[in-house]
C-alpha positions in Angstrom: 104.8 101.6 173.3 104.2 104.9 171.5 102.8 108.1 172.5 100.7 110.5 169.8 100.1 113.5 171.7 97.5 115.9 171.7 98.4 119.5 173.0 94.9 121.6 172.8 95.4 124.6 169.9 98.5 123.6 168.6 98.7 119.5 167.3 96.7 116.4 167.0 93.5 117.6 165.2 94.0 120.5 165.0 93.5 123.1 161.1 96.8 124.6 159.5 97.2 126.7 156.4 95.8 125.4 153.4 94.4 126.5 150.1 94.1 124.9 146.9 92.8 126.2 143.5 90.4 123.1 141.6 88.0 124.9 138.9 86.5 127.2 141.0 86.3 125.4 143.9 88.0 126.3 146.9 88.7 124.6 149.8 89.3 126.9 152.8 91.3 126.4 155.3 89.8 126.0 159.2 92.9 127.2 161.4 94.2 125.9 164.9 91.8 125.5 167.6 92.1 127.2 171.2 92.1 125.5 174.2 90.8 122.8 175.9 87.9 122.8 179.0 88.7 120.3 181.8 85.8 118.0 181.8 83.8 117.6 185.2 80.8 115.5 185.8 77.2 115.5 187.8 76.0 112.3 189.2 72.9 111.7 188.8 70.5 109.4 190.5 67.6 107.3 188.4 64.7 106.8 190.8 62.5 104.1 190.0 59.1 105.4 189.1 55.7 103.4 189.8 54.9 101.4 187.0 51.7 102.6 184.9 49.3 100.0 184.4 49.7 100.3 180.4 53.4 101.0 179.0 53.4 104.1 177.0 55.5 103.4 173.2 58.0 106.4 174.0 58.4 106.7 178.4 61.0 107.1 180.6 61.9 107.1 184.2 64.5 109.8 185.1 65.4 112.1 188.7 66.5 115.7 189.5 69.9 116.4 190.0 71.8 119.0 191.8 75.1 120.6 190.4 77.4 123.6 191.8 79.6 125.7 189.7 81.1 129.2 189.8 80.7 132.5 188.2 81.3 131.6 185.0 82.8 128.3 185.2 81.8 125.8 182.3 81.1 122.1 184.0 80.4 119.1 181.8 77.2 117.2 182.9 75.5 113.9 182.5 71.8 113.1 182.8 70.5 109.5 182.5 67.3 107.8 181.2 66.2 105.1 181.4 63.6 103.7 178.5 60.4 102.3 180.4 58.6 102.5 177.1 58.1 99.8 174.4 59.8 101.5 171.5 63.5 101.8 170.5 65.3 104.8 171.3 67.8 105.9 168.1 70.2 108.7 168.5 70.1 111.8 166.0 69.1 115.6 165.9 66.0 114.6 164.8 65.6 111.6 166.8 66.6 111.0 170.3 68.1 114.2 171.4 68.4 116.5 174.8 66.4 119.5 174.7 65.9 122.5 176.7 62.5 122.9 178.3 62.5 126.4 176.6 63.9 128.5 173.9 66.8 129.5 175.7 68.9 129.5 179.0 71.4 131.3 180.7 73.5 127.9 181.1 73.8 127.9 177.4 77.0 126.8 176.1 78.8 127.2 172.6 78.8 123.7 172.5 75.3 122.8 172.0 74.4 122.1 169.1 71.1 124.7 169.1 69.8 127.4 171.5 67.2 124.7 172.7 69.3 121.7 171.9 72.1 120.7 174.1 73.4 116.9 173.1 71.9 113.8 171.4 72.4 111.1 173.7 75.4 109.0 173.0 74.2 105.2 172.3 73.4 104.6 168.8 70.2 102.8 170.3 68.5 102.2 173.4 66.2 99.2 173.7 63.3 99.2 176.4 64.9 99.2 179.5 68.5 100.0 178.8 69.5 103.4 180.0 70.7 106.6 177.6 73.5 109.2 178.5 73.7 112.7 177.5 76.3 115.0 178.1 76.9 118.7 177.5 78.6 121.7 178.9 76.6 124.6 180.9 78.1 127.4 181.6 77.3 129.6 185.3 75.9 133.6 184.7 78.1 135.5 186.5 75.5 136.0 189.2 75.6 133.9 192.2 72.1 132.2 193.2 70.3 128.8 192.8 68.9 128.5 189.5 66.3 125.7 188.1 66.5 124.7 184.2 64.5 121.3 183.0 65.4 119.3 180.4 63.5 116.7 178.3 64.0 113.9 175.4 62.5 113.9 171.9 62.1 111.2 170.0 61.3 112.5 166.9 60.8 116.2 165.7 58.7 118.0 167.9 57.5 114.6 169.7 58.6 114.1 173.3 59.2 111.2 175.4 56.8 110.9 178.0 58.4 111.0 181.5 61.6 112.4 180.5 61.7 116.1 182.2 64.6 115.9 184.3 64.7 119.0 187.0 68.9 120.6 187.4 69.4 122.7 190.3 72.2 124.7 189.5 73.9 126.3 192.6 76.7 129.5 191.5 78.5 130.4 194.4 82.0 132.2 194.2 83.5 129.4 196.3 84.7 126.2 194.2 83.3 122.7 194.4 86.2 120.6 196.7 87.4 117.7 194.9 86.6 114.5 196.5 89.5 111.7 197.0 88.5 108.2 196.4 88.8 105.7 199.0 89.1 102.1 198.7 86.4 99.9 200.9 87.5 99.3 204.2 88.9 95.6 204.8 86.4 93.0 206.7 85.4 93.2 210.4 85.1 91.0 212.4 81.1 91.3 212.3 81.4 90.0 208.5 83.0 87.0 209.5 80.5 84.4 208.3 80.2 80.8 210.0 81.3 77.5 208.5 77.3 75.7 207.5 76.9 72.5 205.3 73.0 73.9 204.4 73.9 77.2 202.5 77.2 77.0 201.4 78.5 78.1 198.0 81.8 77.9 195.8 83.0 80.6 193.5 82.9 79.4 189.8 83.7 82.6 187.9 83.1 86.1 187.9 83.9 87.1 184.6 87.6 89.3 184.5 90.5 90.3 186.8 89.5 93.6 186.5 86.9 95.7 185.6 87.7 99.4 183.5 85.0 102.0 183.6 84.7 105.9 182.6 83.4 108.0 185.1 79.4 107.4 185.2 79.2 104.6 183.1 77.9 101.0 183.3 79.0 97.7 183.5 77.5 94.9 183.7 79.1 91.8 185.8 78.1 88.3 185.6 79.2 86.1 188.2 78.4 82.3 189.0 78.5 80.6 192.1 78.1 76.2 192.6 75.6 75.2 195.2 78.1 73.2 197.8 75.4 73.1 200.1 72.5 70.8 200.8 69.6 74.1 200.6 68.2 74.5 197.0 68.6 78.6 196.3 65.4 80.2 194.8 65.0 83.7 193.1 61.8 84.2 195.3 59.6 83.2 197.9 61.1 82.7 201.3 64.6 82.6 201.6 65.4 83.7 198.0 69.1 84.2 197.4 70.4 87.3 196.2 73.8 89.7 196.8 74.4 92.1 199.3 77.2 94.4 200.0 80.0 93.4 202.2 83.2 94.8 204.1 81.4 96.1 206.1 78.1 94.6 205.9 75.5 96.6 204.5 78.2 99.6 203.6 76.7 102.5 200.8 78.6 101.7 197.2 80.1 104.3 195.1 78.9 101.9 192.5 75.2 101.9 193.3 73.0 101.5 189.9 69.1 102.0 189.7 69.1 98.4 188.5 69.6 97.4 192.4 66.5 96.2 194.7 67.8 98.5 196.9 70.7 101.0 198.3 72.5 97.3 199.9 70.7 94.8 197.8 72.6 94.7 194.5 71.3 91.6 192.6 69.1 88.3 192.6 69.6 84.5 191.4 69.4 84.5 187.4 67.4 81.0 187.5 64.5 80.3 189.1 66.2 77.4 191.9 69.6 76.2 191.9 69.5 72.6 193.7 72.7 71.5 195.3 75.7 70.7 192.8 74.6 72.9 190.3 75.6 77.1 188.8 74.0 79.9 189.4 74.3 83.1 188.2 74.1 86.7 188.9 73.6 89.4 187.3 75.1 93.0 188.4 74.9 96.2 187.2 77.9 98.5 188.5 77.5 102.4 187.5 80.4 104.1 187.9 81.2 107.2 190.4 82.3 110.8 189.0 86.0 110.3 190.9 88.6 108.0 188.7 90.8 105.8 190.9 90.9 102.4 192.1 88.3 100.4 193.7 87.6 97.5 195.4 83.9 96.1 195.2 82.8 93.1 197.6 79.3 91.4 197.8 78.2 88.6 199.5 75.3 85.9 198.9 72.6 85.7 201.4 69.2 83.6 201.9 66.8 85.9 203.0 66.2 86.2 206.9 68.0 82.8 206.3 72.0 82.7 206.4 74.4 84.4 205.1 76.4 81.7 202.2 79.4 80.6 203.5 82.0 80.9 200.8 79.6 83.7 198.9 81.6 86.0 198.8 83.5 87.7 195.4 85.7 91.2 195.2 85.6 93.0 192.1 89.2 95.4 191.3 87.5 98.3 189.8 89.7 101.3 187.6 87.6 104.2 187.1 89.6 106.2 184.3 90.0 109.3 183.2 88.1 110.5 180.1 89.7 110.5 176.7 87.5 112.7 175.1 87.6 116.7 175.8 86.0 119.7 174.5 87.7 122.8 172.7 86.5 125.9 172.4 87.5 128.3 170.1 86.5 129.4 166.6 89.0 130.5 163.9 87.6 132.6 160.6 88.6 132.0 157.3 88.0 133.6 154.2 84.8 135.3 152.9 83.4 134.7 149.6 80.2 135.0 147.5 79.3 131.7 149.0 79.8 133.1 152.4 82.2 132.9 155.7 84.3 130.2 157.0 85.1 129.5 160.7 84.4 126.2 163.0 84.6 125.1 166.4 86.5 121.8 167.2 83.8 120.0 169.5 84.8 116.5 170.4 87.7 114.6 170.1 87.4 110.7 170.8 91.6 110.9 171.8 94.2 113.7 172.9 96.6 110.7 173.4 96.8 107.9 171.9 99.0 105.0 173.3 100.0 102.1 170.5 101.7 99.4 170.2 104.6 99.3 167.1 102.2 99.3 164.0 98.9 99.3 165.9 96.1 100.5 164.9 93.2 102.9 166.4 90.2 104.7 164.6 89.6 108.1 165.9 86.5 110.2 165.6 86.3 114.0 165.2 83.0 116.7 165.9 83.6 120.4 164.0 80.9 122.9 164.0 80.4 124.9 161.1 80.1 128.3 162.6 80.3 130.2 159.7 77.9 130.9 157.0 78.9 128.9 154.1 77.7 124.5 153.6 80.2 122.8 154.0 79.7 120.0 151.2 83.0 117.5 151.5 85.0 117.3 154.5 88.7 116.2 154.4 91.2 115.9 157.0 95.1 116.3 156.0 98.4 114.9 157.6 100.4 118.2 157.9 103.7 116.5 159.8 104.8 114.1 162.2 107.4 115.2 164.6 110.2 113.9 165.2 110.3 113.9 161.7 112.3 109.9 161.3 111.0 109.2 157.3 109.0 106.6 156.3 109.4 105.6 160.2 107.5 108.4 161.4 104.2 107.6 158.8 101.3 107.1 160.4 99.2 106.6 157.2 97.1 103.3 157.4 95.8 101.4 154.8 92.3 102.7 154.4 93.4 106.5 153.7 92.5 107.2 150.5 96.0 109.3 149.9 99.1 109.2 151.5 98.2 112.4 153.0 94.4 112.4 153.3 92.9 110.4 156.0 89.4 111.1 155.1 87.3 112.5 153.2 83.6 112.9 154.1 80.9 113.9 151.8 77.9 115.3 152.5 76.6 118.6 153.7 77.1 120.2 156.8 75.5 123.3 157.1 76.0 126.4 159.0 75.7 125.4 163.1 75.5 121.7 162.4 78.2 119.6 163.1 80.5 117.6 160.4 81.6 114.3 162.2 84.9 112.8 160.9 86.3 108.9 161.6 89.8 107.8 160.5 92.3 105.4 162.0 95.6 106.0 162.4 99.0 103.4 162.1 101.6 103.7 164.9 105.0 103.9 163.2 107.4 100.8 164.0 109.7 102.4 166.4 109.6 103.5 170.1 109.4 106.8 170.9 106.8 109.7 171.6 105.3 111.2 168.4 103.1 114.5 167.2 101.0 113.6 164.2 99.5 117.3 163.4 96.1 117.2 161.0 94.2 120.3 159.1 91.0 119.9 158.4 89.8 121.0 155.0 86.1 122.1 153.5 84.9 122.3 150.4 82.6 124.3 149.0 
């Protein structure tokens, strides 16, 4: 296995010296970064709002949230939404995007990408009924108190998405939040043991993976089917319609609760309509993450409503909540100053810090810099510099698609002063073991 490392201000990603003469043309060199905020997160609940009795093109169904920092402490957070409209949701500046119910805030961060303008949400697109993420860092005032900001989702330029103002109550005290431990589900009592019956009894057929790998706050969605070994046809509705609970213990409050569920225990219905004795059905379940990586264990257990519980309906899912890749640095670095104005950026997102390959594998990365100087950028290019330890041509980690043996992109287009310039490149792990530094500068030109 190998090991590319990325130490925040001094390595992977991160702007060294450059500065090359090409008729008038100069591309300026963007120096190293600073350091690196330790991402935390906000759970937030999606409440289920009445339905309206025509669907709106652009709507959404959203909830307040509640988050506590202190003076002064930055805290990434992530709101949800969840498109109860008819239209499309696309991602973009000038598209689907987070913005401030205002023209300012005193959570501002140097991280958003505008005053008003915290984050775009991160899927590409988001389809009637599928939920949208967004998150950004606040930062606390240095004043403790509970303080209110709302937030709300555009779809377009100066058009906003009906139902989308979600409510943050932000909480500054001057003691810290306490980290919460993860526990695993307690094991079966003897109140969950269910009798033997030949009328509802089911057979596990498949539930679709050993183990299931989420980031903190995301979804997943589980499909798991179950053969009728009973003599009682299962229905989705009507009396005695059969559907999932949560088990050991019975009833018990998941961490992995989504707003998909029927309710707090009820976690998903029969896929077809009846199920008649020898044949599959299938269920459908959405598992949202919690904020806390670690290792879970998720049980459910069929039931016919005010019926019997199935015998044999039961399935455990191994959950691994990791720890997020990506991180944030902050930091700006000036260049030089010319007619065509000043040159510094801030390093925003980075898809990896450390990247773990097998020997010639390959991974594509994606980098965020803001232009927070005063000059467009027009091209952006990002450089090898050096690979430590320095072992030859078994050190390269140039792949195939790089258009130089020491360019790994080059991005056209103009990025202009507080925008961000996205870069996506892929890396080749070298042949041979070991732990390797593969340091990058990124160059603009003017």
């Amino acid at each position: 296995m190998f090991t590319f490392s990325a130490r925040p201000g001094s390595s992977w990603a991160v702007a060294g010296k450059l500065k090359i003469q090409r008729k008038n043309k100069v591309r300026q060199r963007i120096a190293r970064l600073a350091m690196a905020l330790v991402p935390c997160f906000l759970m937030l609940n999606v409440a289920v709002l009445p339905a309206s009795a025509a669907t709106e093109p652009y709507q959404a169904q959203v909830s307040s949230g509640a988050v506590t920092l202190a003076p002064g402490q930055s805290k990434l957070i992530t709101l949800k939404f969840k498109n109860s409209g008819s239209k499309t949701w696309t991602a973009g500046k000038s598209a689907t995007a987070v913005y401030l119910y205002g023209k300012s805030s005193i959570f501002g961060h140097p991280t958003w990408l505008k005053d008003d303008q915290p984050a775009i949400i991160k899927e590409a697109k988001v389809a009637p009924g599928a939920m949208a993420s967004a998150s950004f860092y606040v930062k606390a005032p240095s004043t403790p108190g509970t303080y209110s900001e709302r937030f709300l989702l555009s779809y377009a330029s100066n058009a906003w998405i009906k139902g989308s103002v979600v409510t943050v109550t932000f909480t500054v005290a001057n003691a810290a939040p306490v980290p919460v431990t993860p526990t695993p589900a307690p094991m079966s009592s003897a109140s969950d043991v269910i009798p033997s019956s030949n009328e509802w009894k089911a057979e596990l057929v498949d539930k679709g993976g050993i183990e299931w790998q989420i980031m903190p706050l995301d979804h997943s969605l589980v499909s798991v089917t179950f053969k009728n070994t009973g003599t009682k046809t299962w229905k989705r509705e009507g009396a005695g319609y059969v559907s999932m609970y949560t088990w050991s213990p019975k009833y018990r409050q998941s961490a992995f609760k989504d707003s998909a569920w029927k309710s707090d225990t009820q976690a998903a219905t029969l896929v077809e309509a009846e199920v008649k004795p020898g044949q599959i059905g299938t269920f459908r379940l959405e598992l949202r993450a919690p904020e806390v990586p670690g290792k879970y264990q998720e049980t459910f257990q069929l039931a016919a409503e005010d019926s019997a519980w199935l015998s044999g309906g039961s399935v455990t899912f191994p959950v691994a909540v990791g720890t997020p890749d990506s991180y944030i640095a902050k930091g700006t670095t000036s260049g030089a100053t010319n007619t065509n104005g000043s040159y510094s950026t801030v390093l925003l997102l980075a898809s990896h810090k450390i990247v773990t390959l097998s020997g010639n594998g390959r991974l594509q990365l994606t980098n965020g810099f803001k232009n927070a100087g005063t000059a467009v950028w027009n091209t952006r290019s990002l450089q090898l510099v050096d690979v430590t330890p320095a072992l030859g041509n078994a050190a390269l980690v140039r792949d195939e698609s790089w258009p130089s043996s020491n360019e790994a992109v080059n991005a056209s287009g103009a990025t202009a002063p507080g925008e961000i310039g996205f870069i996506t490149y892929t890396i080749k792990a070298p042949a041979k073991k070991g732990d390797y530094v593969a340091r990058f500068k990124l160059v603009a030109e003017i």
